[in-house]
C-alpha positions in Angstrom: 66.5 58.9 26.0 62.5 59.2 24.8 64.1 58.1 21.2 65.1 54.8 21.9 63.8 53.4 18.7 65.2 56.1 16.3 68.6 55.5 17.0 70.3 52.3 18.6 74.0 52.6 19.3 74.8 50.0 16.8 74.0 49.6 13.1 72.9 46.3 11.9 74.7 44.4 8.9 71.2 44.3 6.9 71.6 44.6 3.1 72.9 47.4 0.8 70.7 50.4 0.6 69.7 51.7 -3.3 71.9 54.9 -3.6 69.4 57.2 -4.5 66.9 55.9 -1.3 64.3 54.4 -3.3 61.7 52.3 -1.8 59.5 49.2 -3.0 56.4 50.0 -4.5 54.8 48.1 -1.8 56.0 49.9 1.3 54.7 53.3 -0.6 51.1 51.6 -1.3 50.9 51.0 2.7 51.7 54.8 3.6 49.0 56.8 4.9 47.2 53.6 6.9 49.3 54.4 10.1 50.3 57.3 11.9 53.8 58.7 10.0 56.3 60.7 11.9 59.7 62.5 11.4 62.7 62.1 13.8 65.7 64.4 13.4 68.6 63.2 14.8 71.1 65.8 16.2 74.3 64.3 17.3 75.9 67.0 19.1 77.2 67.4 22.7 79.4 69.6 24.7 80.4 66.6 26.7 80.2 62.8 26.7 77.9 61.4 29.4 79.9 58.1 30.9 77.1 55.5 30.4 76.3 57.1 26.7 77.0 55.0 23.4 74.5 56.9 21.2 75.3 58.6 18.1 76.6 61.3 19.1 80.0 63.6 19.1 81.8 66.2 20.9 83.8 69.3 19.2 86.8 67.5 19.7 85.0 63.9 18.5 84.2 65.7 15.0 87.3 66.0 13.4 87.3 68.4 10.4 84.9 69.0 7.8 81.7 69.2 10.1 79.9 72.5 11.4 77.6 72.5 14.0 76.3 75.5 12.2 75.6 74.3 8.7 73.5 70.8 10.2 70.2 72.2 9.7 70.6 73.1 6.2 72.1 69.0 5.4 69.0 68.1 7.4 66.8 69.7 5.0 68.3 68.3 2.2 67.2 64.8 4.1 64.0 66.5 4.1 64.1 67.0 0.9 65.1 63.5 -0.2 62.3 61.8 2.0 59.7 64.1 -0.1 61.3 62.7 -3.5 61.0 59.0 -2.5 57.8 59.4 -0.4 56.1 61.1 -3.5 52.8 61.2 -4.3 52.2 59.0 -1.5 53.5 60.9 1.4 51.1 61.1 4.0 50.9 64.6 6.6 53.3 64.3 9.8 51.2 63.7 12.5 54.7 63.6 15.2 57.7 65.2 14.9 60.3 64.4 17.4 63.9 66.1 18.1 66.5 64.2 19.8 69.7 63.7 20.5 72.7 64.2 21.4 71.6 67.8 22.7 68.8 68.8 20.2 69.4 72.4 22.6 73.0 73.3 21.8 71.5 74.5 18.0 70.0 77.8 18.1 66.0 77.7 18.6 65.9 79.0 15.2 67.3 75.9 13.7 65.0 74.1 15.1 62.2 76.4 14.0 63.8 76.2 10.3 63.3 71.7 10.7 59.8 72.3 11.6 58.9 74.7 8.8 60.8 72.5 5.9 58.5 69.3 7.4 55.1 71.8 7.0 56.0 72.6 4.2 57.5 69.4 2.5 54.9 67.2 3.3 52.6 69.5 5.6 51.8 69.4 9.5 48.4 67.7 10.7 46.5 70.3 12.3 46.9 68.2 15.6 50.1 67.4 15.4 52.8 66.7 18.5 56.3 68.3 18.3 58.6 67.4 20.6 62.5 68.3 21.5 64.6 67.0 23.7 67.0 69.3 26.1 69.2 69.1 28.6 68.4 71.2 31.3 71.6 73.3 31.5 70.9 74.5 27.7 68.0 76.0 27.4 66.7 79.7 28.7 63.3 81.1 29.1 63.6 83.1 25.8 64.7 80.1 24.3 62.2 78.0 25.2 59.9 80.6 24.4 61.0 80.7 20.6 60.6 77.0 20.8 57.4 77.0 21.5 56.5 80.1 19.2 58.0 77.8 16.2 55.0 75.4 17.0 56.4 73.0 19.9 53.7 71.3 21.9 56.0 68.9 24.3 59.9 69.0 25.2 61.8 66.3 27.3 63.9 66.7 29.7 67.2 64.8 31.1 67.0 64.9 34.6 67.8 61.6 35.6 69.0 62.4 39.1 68.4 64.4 42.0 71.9 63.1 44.0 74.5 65.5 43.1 77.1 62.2 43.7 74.9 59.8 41.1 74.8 62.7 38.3 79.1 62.8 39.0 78.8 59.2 38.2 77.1 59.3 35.4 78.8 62.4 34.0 76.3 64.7 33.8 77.0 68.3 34.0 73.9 70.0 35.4 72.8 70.2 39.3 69.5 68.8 40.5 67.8 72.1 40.6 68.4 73.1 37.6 66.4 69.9 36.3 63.3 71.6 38.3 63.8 75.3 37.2 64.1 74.2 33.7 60.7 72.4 33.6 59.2 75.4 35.4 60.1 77.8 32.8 59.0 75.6 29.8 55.4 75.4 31.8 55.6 79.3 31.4 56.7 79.0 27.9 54.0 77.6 27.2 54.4 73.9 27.2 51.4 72.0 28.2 53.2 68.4 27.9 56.8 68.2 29.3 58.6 65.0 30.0 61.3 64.2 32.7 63.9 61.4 32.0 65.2 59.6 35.4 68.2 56.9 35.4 67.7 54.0 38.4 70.5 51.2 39.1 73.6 54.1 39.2 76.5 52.5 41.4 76.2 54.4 44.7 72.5 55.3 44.7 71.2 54.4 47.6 67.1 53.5 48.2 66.3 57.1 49.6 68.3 58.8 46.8 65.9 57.2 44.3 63.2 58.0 46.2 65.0 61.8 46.3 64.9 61.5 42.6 61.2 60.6 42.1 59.5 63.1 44.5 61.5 65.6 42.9 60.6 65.0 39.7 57.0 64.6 40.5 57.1 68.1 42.3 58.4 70.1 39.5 55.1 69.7 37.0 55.7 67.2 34.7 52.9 65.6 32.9 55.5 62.5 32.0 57.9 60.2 33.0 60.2 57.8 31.4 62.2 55.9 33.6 65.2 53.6 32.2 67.7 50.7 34.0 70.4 52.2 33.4 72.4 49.7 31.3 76.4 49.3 31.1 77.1 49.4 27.3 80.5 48.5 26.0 83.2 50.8 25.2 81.7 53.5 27.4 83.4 55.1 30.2 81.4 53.3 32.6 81.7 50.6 31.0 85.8 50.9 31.8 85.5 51.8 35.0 83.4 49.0 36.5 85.5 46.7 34.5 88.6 47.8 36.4 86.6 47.3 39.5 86.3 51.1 40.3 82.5 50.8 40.3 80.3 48.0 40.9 77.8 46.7 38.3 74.3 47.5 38.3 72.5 44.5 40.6 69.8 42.9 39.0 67.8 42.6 42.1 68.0 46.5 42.7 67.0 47.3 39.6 63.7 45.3 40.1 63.3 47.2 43.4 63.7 50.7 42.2 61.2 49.7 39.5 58.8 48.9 41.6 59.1 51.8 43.7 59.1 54.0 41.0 55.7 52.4 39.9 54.3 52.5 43.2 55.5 56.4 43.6 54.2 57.3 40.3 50.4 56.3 40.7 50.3 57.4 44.2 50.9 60.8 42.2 48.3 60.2 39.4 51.0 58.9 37.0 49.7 56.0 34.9 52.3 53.3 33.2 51.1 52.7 29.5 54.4 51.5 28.3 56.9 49.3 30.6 59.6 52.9 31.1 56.3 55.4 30.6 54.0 56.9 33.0 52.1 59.9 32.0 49.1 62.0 33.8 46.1 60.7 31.1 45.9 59.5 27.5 46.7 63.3 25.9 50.3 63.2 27.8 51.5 60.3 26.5 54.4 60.4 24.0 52.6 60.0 20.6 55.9 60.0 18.6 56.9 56.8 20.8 53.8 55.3 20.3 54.0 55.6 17.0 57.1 53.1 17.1 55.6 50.7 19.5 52.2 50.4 17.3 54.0 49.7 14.1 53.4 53.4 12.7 56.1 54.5 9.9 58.9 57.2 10.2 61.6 58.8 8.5 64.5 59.3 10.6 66.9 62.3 9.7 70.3 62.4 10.9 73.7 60.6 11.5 72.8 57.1 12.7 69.0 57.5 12.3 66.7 54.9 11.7 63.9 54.8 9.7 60.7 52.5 8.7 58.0 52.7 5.9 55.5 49.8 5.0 58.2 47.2 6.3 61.1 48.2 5.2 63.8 49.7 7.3 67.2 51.4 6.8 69.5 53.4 8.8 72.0 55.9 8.3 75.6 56.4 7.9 76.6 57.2 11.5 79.4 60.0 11.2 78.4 63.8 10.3 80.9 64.0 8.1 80.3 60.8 5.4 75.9 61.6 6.0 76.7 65.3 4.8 78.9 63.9 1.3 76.3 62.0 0.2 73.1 64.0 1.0 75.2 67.1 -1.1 76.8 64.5 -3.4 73.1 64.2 -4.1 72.7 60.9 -2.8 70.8 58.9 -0.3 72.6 58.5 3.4 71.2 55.3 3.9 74.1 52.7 5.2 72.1 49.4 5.1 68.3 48.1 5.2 66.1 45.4 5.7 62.7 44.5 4.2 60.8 42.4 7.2 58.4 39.9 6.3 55.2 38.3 7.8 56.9 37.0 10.2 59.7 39.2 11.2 56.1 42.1 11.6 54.3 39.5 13.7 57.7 38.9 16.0 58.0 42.8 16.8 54.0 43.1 16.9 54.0 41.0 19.9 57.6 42.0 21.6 56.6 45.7 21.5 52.9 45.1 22.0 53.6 43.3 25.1 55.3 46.1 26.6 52.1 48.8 26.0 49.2 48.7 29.0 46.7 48.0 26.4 48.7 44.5 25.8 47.8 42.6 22.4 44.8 40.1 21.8 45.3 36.6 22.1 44.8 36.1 18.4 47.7 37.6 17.3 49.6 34.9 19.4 50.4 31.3 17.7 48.6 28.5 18.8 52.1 27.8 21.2 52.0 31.7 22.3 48.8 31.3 23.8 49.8 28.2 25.4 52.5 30.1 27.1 50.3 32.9 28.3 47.9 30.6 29.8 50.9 29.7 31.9 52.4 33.5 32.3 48.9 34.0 33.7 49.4 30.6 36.2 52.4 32.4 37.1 50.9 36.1 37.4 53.3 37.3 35.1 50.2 37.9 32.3 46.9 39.6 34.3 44.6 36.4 34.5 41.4 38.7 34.2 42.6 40.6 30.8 43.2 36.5 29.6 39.6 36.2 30.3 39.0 38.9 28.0 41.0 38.1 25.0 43.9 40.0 26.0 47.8 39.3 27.3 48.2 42.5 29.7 51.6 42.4 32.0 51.6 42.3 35.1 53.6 44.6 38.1 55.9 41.3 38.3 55.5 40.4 34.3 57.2 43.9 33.4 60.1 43.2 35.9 60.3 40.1 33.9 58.9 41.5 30.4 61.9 40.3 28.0 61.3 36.8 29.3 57.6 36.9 29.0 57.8 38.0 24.9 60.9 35.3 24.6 58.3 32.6 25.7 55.3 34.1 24.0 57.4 34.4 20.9 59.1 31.6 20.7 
């Protein structure tokens, strides 16, 4: 779930995308002023999770013509491409993130083979993060092991429950425990930064099995901790059931409540928030790769369904396996559609995603009605009155239960 931004579940209509992936002459000149990432996308699962409406597929969702086993080598022929269109101008990877799907169910040595075409395509920065994502049921000490001997610094874990009858809800196949014996073993792998993903707002979870969830997670090590709503997204098997009235929707109320407990439970265990779903233990175990997104940095995004972004212009992929892998060996571009923001567009999602970072954004960047508005967010402690003081609008405990609303009437 850490790759929110890299692939949403739906594809905007945008505008044709050139067929051979070029990019404007402007975007290139603006490369190398921001951080510059690389997401790989893999959009495999053994099974589907019932909330889930990413881009992802399992072996009976393929249909013919796809192989798990020949992904990596379409991937880096992605690579490949990015170098071509990036040119002269392509910048060092400071982040590298794998997600999914189940980035785990490909053998460690796929992964490895990713990481070695991005060093050697465009070349590694000597501090760079690397992170995977895995579900706890498939990964093994030797595994993780080989990860980390590839050059992995940080893996992510989905957890998201501690209540055996919540993870039946949501469809998830592992137990509890094996979310805490999979983190233990990637400490002794080797990992200093490892991330647990928890779900609040299930139908059925009480207060104390949220509470269950959090201490749990907190006790098995992990440096990091993103914590979503969940959300009921259409055409999913939740989605179904609670419209047939076998579950009850998530309440708005309780979702505000397990937020706040979660925040509260988190700092009384040295977890910091610096993003509205993000806590980590210090600056060095925040997410970089996530950062990156919320700051305005620029990514390629490799994969089925993966997004992408370069000095204001953004595209996304075909979202099927089978149609990305024709065109990339057809020699072409995978791109389905794109978009080329201007001044305006960059200023809207400077201040939606801003907002949503501890360090908040300055005042200035705000039009002359946005600061109006936070003068009152701040009346209503929504904005932190002192951080106004200072230049700054910093949410709140109460402005992040109510963030979306804050940046509609900052924004608007």
């Amino acid at each position: 779930m850490e790759h929110w931004s890299a692939v949403p579940s739906r594809l905007p209509d945008g505008a044709p995308a050139p067929a051979d992936g070029a990019l404007p002459a402007d975007a290139l000149r603006a490369l190398g002023r921001r951080p510059f990432g690389i997401y790989l996308h893999v959009p495999f699962c053994t099974t589907r999770c019932g909330y889930c409406d990413f881009t992802t597929y399992t072996a009976e969702e393929l249909g013919p013509g796809v192989s798990r086993s020949e992904y990596v080598d379409t991937a880096l022929l992605e690579l490949r491409l990015a170098r071509h269109v990036l040119g002269d101008a392509a910048p060092r990877v400071d982040t590298v993130f794998v997600g999914g799907g189940t980035p785990t169910l490909l053998p460690a040595g796929h992964l490895a083979a990713v990481l070695r075409g991005v060093d050697e395509l465009f070349g590694l920065a000597p501090d760079a993060e690397v992170t995977t994502e895995a579900n706890p049921e498939s990964v093994a000490p030797a595994y993780l092991s080989r990860l980390r001997e590839a050059g992995f610094t940080r893996i992510s874990f989905g957890m998201q429950s501690a209540a055996p009858h919540v993870l039946r809800v949501l469809d998830r196949v592992h137990t509890p425990g094996r979310a805490v014996e999979a983190v233990a073993q990637a400490k002794r792998a080797g990992f200093r930064h490892v991330n647990v993903d928890l779900i609040y707002g299930t139908p059925g979870e009480s207060d104390a099995d949220w509470q269950a969830s959090l201490d749990t997670a907190i006790a098995a090590g992990p440096d990091h901790v993103s914590a979503y709503a969940l959300i009921v997204e259409e055409g999913t098997a939740l989605a179904r059931k609670i419209r047939r009235g076998e579950l009850p929707a998530p309440d708005d109320d309780v979702l505000a409540d397990r937020y706040a407990q979660a925040d509260e439970t988190l700092a009384r265990s040295g977890f910091g928030w610096y993003e509205v779903s993000n806590w980590a233990r210090g600056t060095a175990a925040r997410s970089r790769h996530n950062q990156l997104y919320w700051t305005g940095g620029d990514w390629w995004g490799v994969g089925p369904g993966a997004h992408s972004h370069v000095g204001g212009v953004r595209w996304w992929n075909v979202r099927h396996p089978a149609p990305y892998a024709a065109r990339l060996h057809g020699g072409g571009s995978p791109a389905a559609g794109r978009e080329v923001l201007d001044g305006a567009a960059r200023r809207l999602e400077h201040t939606m995603l801003g907002l949503r970072l501890r360090d908040g954004l300055p005042l200035r960047d705000l039009s002359v009605a946005g600061r109006d508005a936070a003068t009152r967010a701040g009346t209503y402690g929504l904005l932190d009155r002192r951080a106004l003081g200072d230049g700054r609008a910093v949410l709140t405990l109460r402005g992040r239960l109510l963030a979306d609303a804050v940046v509609r009437d900052l924004t608007d």
